[in-house]
DONUMI-919316 format. One record per atom (N, C-alpha, C): atom name; residue in three letters; x, y, z. Coordinates in pm, whole numbers. Layout:
BEGIN
VOVEX    a     r       c1       c2       c3
VOVEX   CA   ALA        X        Y        Z
...
//
This chain:
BEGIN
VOVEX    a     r       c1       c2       c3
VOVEX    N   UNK       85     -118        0
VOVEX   CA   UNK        0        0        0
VOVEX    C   UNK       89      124        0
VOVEX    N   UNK       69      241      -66
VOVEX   CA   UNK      134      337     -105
VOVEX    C   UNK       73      455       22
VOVEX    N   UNK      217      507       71
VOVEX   CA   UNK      142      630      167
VOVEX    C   UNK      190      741      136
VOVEX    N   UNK       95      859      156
VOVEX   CA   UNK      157      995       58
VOVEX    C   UNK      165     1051      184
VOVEX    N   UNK      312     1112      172
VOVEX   CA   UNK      400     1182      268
VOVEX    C   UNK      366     1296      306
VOVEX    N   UNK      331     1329      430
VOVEX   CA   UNK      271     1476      454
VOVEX    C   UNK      343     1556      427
VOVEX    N   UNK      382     1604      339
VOVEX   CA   UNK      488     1741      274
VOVEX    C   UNK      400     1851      250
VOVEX    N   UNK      506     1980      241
VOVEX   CA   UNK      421     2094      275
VOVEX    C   UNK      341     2129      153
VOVEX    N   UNK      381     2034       13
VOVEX   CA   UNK      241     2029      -82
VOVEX    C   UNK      144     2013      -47
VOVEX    N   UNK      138     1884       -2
VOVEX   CA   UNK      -16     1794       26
VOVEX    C   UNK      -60     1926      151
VOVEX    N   UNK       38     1944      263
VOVEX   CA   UNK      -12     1994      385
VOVEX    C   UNK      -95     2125      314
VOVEX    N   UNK      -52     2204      191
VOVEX   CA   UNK      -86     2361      174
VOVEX    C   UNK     -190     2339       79
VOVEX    N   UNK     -252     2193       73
VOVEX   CA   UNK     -357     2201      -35
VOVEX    C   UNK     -446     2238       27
VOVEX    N   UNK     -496     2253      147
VOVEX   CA   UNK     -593     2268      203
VOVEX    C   UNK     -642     2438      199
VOVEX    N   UNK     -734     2504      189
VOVEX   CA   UNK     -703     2611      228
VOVEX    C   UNK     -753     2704      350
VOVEX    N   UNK     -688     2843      319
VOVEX   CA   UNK     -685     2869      467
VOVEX    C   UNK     -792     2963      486
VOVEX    N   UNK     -858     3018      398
VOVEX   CA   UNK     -995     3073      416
VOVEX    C   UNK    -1090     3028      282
VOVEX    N   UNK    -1189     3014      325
VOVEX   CA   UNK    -1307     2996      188
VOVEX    C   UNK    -1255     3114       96
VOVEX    N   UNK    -1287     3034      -25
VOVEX   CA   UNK    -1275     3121     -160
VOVEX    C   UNK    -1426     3169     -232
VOVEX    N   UNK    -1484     3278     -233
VOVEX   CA   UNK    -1579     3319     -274
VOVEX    C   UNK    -1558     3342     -408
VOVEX    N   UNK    -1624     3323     -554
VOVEX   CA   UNK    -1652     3387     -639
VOVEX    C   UNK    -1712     3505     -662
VOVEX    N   UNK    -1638     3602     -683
VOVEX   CA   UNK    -1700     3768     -657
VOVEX    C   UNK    -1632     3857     -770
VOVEX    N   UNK    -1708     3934     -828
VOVEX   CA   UNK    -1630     4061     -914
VOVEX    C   UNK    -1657     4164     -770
VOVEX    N   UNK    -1470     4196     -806
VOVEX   CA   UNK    -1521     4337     -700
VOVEX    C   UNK    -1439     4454     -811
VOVEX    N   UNK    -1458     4538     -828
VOVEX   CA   UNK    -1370     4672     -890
VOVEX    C   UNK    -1228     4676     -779
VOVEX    N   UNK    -1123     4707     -842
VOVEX   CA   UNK    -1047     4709     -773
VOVEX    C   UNK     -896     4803     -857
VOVEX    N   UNK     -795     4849     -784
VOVEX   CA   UNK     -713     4914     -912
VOVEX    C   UNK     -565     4859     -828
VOVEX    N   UNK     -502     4808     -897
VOVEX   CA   UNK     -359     4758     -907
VOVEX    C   UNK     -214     4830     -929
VOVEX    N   UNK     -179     4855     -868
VOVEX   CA   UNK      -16     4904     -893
VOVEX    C   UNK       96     4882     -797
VOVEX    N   UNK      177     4890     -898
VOVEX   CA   UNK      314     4859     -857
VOVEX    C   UNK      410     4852     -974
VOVEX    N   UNK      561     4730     -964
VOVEX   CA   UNK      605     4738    -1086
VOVEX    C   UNK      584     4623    -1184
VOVEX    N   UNK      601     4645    -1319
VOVEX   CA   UNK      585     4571    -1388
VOVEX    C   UNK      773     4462    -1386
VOVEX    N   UNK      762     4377    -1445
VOVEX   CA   UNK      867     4250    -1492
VOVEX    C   UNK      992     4351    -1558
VOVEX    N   UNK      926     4455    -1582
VOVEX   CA   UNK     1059     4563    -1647
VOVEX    C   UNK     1106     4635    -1542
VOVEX    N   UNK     1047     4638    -1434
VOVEX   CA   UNK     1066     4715    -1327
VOVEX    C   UNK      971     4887    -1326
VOVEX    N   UNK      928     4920    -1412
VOVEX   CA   UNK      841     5070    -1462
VOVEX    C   UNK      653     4995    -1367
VOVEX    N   UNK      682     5133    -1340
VOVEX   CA   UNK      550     5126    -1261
VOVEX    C   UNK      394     5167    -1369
VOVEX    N   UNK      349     5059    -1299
VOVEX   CA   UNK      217     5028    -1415
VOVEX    C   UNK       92     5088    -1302
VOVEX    N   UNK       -3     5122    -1339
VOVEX   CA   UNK     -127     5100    -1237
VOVEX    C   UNK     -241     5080    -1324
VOVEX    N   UNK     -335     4988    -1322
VOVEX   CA   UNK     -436     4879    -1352
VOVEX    C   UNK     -589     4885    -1306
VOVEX    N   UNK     -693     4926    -1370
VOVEX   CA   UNK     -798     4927    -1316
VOVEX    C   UNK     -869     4737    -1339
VOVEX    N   UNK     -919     4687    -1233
VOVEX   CA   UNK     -952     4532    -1296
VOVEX    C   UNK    -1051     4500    -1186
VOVEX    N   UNK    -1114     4363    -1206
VOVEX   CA   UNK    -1215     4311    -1089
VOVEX    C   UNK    -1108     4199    -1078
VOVEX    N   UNK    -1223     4128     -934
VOVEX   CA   UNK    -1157     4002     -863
VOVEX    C   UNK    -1210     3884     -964
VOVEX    N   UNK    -1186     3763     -976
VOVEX   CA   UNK    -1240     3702    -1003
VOVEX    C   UNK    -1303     3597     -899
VOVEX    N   UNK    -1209     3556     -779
VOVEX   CA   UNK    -1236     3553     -652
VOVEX    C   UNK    -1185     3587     -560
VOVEX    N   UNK    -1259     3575     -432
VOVEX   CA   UNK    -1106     3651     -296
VOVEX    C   UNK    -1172     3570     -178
VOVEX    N   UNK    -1091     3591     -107
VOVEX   CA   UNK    -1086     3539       67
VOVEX    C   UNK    -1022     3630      167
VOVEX    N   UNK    -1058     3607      299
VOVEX   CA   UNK     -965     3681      356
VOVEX    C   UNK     -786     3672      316
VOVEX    N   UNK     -692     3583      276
VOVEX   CA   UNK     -568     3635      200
VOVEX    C   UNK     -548     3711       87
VOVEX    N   UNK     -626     3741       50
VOVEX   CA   UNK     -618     3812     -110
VOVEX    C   UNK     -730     3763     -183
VOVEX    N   UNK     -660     3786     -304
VOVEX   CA   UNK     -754     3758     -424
VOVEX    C   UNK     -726     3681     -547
VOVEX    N   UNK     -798     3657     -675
VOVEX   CA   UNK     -736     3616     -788
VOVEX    C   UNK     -803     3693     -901
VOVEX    N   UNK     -712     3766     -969
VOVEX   CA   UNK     -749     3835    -1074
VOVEX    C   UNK     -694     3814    -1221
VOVEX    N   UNK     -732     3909    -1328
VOVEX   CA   UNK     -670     3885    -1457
VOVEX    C   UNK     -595     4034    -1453
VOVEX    N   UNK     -483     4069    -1479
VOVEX   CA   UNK     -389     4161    -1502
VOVEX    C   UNK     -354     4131    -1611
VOVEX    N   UNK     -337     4248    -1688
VOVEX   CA   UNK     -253     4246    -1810
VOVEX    C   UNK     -128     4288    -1795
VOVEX    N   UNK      -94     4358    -1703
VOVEX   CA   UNK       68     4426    -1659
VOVEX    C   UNK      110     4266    -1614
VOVEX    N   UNK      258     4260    -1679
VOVEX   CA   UNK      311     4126    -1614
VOVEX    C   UNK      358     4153    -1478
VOVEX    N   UNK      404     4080    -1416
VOVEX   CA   UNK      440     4081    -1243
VOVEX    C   UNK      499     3950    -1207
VOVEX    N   UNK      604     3981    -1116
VOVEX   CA   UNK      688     3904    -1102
VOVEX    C   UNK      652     3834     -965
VOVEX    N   UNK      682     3698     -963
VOVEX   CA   UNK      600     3608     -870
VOVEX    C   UNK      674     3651     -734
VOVEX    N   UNK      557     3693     -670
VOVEX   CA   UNK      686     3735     -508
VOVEX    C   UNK      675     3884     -491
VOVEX    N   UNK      651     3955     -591
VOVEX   CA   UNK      675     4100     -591
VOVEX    C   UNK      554     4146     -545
VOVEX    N   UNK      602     4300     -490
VOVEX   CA   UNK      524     4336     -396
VOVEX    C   UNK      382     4437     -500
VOVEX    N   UNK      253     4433     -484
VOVEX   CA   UNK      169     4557     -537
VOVEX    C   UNK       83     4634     -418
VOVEX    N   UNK       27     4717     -441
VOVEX   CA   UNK      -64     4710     -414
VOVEX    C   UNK     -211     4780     -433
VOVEX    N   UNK     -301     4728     -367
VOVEX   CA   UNK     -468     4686     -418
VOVEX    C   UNK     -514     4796     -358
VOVEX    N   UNK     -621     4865     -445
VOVEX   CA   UNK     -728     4944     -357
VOVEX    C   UNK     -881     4898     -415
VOVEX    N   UNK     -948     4929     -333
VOVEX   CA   UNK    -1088     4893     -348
VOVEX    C   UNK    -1198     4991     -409
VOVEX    N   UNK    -1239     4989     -508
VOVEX   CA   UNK    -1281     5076     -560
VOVEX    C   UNK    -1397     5152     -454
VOVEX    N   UNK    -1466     5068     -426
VOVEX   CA   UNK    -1616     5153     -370
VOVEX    C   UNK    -1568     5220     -200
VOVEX    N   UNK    -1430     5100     -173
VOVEX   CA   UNK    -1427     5174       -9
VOVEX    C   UNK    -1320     5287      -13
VOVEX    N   UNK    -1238     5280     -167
VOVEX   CA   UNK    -1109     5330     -122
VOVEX    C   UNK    -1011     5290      -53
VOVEX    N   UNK    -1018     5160       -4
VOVEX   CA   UNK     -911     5116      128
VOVEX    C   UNK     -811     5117       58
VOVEX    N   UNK     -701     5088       66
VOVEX   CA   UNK     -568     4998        8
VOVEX    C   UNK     -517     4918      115
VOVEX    N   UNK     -447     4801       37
VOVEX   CA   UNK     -360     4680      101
VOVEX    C   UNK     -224     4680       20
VOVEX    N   UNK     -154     4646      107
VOVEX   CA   UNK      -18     4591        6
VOVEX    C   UNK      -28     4429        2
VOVEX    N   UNK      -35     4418      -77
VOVEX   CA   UNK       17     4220     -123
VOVEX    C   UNK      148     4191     -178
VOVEX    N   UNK      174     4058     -222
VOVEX   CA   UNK      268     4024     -269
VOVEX    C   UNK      188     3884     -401
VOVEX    N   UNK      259     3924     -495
VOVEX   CA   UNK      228     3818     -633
VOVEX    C   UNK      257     3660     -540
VOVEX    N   UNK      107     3599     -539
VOVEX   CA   UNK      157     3445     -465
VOVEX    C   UNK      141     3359     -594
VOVEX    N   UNK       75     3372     -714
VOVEX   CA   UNK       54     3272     -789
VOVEX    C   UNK       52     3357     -943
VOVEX    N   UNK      136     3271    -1031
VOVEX   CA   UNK      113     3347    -1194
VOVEX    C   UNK       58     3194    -1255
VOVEX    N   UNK      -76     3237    -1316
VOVEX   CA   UNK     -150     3144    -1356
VOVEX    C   UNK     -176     3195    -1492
VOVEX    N   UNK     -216     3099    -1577
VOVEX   CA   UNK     -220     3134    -1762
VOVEX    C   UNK     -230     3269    -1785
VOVEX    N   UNK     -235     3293    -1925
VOVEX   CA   UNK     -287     3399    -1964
VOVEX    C   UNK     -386     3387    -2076
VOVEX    N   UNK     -494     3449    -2065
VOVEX   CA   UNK     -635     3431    -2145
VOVEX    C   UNK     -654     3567    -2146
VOVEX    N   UNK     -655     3585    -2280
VOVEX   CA   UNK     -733     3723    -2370
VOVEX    C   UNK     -618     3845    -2349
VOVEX    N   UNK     -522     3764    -2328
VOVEX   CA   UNK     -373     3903    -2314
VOVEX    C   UNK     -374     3961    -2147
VOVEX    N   UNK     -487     3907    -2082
VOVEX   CA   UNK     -439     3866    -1917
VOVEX    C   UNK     -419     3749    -1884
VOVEX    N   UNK     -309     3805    -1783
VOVEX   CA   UNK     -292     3650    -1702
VOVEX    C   UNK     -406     3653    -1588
VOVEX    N   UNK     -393     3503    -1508
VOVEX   CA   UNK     -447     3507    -1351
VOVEX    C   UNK     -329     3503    -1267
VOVEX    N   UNK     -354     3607    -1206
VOVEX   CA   UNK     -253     3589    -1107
VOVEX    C   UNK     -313     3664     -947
VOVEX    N   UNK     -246     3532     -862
VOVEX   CA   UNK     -330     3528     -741
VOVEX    C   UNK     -225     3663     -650
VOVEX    N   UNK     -276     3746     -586
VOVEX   CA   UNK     -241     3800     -466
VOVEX    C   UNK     -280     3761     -285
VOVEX    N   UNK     -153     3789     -234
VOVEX   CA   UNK     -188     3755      -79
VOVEX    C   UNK     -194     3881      -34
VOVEX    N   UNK     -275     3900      116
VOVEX   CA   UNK     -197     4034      163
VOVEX    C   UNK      -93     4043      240
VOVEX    N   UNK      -61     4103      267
VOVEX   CA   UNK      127     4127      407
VOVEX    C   UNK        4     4063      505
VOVEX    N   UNK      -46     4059      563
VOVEX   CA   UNK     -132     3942      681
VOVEX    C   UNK     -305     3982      632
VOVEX    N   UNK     -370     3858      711
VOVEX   CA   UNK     -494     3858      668
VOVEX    C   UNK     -596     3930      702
VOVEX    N   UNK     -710     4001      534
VOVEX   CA   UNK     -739     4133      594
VOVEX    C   UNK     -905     4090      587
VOVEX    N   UNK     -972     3979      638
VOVEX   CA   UNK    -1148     3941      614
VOVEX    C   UNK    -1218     4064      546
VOVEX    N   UNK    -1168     4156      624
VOVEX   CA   UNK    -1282     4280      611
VOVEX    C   UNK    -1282     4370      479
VOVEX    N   UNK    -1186     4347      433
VOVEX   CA   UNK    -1142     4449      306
VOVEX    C   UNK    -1205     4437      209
VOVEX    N   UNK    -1281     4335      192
VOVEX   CA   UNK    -1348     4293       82
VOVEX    C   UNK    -1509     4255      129
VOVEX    N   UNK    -1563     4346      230
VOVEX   CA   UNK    -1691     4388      272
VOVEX    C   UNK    -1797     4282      314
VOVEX    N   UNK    -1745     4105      267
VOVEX   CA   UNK    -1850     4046      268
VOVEX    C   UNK    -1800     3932      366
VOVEX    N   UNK    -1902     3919      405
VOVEX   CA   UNK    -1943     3752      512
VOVEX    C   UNK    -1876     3607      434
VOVEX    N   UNK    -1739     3562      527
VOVEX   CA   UNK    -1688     3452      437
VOVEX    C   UNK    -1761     3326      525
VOVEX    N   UNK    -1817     3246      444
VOVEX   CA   UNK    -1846     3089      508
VOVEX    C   UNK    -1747     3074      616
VOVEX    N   UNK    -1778     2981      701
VOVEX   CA   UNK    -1673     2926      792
VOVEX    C   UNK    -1565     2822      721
VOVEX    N   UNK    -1452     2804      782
VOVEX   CA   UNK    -1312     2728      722
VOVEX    C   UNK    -1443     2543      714
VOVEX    N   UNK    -1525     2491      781
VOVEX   CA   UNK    -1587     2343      752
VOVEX    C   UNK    -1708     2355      664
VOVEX    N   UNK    -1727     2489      594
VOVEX   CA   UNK    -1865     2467      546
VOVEX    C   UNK    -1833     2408      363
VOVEX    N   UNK    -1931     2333      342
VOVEX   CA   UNK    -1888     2338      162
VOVEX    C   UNK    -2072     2291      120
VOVEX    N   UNK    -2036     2320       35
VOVEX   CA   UNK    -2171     2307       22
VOVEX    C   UNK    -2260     2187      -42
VOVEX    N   UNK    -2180     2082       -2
VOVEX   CA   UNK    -2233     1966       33
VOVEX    C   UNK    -2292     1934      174
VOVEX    N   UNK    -2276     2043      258
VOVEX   CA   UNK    -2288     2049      446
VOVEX    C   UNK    -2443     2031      409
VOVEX    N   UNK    -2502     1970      528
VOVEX   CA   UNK    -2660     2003      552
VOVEX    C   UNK    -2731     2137      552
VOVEX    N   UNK    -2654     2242      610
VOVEX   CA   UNK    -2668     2363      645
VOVEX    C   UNK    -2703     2406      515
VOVEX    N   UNK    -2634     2395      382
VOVEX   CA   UNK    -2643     2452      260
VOVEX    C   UNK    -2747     2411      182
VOVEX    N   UNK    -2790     2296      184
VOVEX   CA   UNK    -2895     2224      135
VOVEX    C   UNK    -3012     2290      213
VOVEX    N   UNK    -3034     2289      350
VOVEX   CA   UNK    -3154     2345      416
VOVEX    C   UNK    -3172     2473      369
VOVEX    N   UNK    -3059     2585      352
VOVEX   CA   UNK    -3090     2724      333
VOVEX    C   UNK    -3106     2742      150
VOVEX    N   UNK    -3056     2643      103
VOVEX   CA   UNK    -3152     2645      -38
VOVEX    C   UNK    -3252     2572      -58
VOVEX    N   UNK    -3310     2474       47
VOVEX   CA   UNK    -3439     2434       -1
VOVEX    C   UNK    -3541     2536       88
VOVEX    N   UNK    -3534     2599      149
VOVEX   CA   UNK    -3577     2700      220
VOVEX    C   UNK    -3598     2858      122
VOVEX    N   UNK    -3519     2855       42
VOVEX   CA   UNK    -3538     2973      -44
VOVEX    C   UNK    -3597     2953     -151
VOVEX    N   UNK    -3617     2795     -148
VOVEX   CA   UNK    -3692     2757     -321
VOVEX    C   UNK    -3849     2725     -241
VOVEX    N   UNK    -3858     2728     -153
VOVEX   CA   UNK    -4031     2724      -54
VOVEX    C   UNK    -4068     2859      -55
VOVEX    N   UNK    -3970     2982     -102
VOVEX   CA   UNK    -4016     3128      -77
VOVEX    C   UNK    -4092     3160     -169
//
């Protein structure tokens, strides 16, 4: 029988806050892969309390620092590039973290870290909204 080694792959598959699907407006800057400072108007495609995942067209270097403001609150965060994922339509996806975790920045109510929506809880509150 084959046993898969708890390494900090397997350990970091898990994640560390629910991931919501959300457009939020948001504007981006920092430097680009040339080092020249770019700034970016774009939405989320999703976020959590660590950040987010968006499409940028400015390239960015994995690790490097930007940072995010929120269109409707105005806030800003600084992040750092955690993930460069394809590029589709002349953007890439590329995931941001923040310098520590900010729930609130992004205005909305995250599920708890055990809910999925296979839970009972999720099934009751949609068969409950299809009785409305």
């Amino acid at each position: 029988m084959t046993q898969v080694p708890n390494t900090p792959m397997h350990a970091g598959a898990r994640r560390r806050s629910q991931r919501v699907l959300m457009q939020v407006g948001i504007r981006i800057r920092g430097k680009d892969t040339q080092g020249k400072d770019f700034e970016e108007f774009t939405e989320t495609l999703a976020i959590n309390a660590h950040g987010a995942l968006v499409l940028l067209a400015a390239r960015v270097t994995s690790g490097g620092a930007v940072h995010v403001r929120h269109n409707k609150t105005e806030e800003e965060q600084e992040c750092h590039v955690a993930f460069l994922g394809p590029v589709r339509g002349g953007k890439a996806e590329i995931g941001l973290e923040f310098t520590a975790p900010r729930p609130t920045f992004w205005r909305v109510a995250f599920p708890p870290e055990d809910w999925t929506p296979k839970s009972p809880e999720a099934r009751a509150i949609s068969t409950n909204r299809a009785l409305k």
